[in-house]
Wavefront OBJ file of the C-alpha trace (Angstrom):
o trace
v 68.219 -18.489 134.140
v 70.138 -16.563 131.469
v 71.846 -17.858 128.761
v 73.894 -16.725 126.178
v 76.211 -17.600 122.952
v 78.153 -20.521 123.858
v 81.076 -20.149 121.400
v 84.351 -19.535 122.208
v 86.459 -19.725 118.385
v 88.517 -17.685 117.536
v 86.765 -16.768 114.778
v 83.805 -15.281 116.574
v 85.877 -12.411 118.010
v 85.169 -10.607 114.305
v 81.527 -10.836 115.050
v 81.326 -6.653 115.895
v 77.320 -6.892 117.726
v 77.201 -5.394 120.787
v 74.867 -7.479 123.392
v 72.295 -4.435 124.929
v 72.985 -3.225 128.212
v 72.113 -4.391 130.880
v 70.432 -2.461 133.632
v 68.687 -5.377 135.908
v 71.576 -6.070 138.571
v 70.658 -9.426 138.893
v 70.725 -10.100 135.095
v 73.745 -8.624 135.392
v 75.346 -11.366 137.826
v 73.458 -14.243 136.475
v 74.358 -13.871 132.819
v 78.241 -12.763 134.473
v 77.871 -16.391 136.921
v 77.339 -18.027 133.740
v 80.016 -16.849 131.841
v 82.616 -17.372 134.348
v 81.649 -20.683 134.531
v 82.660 -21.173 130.895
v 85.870 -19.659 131.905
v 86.634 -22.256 134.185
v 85.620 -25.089 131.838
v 88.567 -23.701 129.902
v 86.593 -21.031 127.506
v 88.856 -18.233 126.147
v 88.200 -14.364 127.363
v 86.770 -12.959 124.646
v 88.652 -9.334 125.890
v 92.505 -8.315 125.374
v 94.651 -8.680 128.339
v 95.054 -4.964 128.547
v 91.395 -3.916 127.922
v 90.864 -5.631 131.612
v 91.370 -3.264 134.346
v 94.918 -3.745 136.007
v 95.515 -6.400 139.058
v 94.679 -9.806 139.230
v 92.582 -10.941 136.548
v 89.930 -13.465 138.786
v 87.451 -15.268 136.376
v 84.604 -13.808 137.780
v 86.108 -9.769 136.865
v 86.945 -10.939 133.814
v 83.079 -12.431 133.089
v 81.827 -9.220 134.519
v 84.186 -6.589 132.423
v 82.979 -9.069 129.098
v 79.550 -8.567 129.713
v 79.778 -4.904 130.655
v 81.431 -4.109 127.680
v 78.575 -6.482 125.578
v 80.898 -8.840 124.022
v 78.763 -11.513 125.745
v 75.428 -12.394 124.001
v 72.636 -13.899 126.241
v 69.191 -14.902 125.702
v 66.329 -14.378 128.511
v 64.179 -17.917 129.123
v 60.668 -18.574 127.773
v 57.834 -20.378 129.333
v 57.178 -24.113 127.477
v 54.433 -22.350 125.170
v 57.208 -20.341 123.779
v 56.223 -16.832 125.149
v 58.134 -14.918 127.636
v 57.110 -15.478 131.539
v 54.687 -13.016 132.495
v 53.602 -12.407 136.527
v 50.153 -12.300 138.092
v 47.617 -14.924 136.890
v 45.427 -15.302 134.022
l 1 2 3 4 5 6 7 8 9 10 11 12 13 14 15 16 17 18 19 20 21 22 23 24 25 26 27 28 29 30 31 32 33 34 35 36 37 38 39 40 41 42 43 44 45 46 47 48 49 50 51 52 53 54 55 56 57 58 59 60 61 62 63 64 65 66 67 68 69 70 71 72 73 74 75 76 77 78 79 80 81 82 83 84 85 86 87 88 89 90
């Protein structure tokens, strides 16, 4: 599973890095599930009110508009030996 930069101070909204893209879909909604959970453990959106589209603001759009926009930093998991998971066998 995803995971990404776990602070939520004020002080980190100076940090001006821009988290890649993301074009896998379903990194997309994993590293997005996981940052609306921190929303609803009480973690501050890292966004202005009026960057996020108009209507109600549900946890889960705002999670999605942060990590579109690559305020959101995420790591992808490694296997135990330290290198990244690779498919097939050998």
């Amino acid at each position: 599973m995803a995971q990404h930069d776990t602070n939520d101070k004020a002080g980190d909204v100076a940090d001006t890095r821009r988290a890649a893209p993301i074009t896998s879909r379903f990194l997309f909604v994993d590293v997005a599930a996981q940052r609306a959970k921190q929303l609803r453990r009480g973690a501050l959106p890292r966004l202005e009110r009026g960057t996020i589209t108009h209507g109600h603001h549900k946890l889960e759009r705002v999670a999605m508009e942060e990590v579109r926009t690559g305020v959101i930093q995420y790591t992808l998991p490694t296997n135990y030996e330290g290198s990244p998971r690779t498919t097939g066998k050998g």
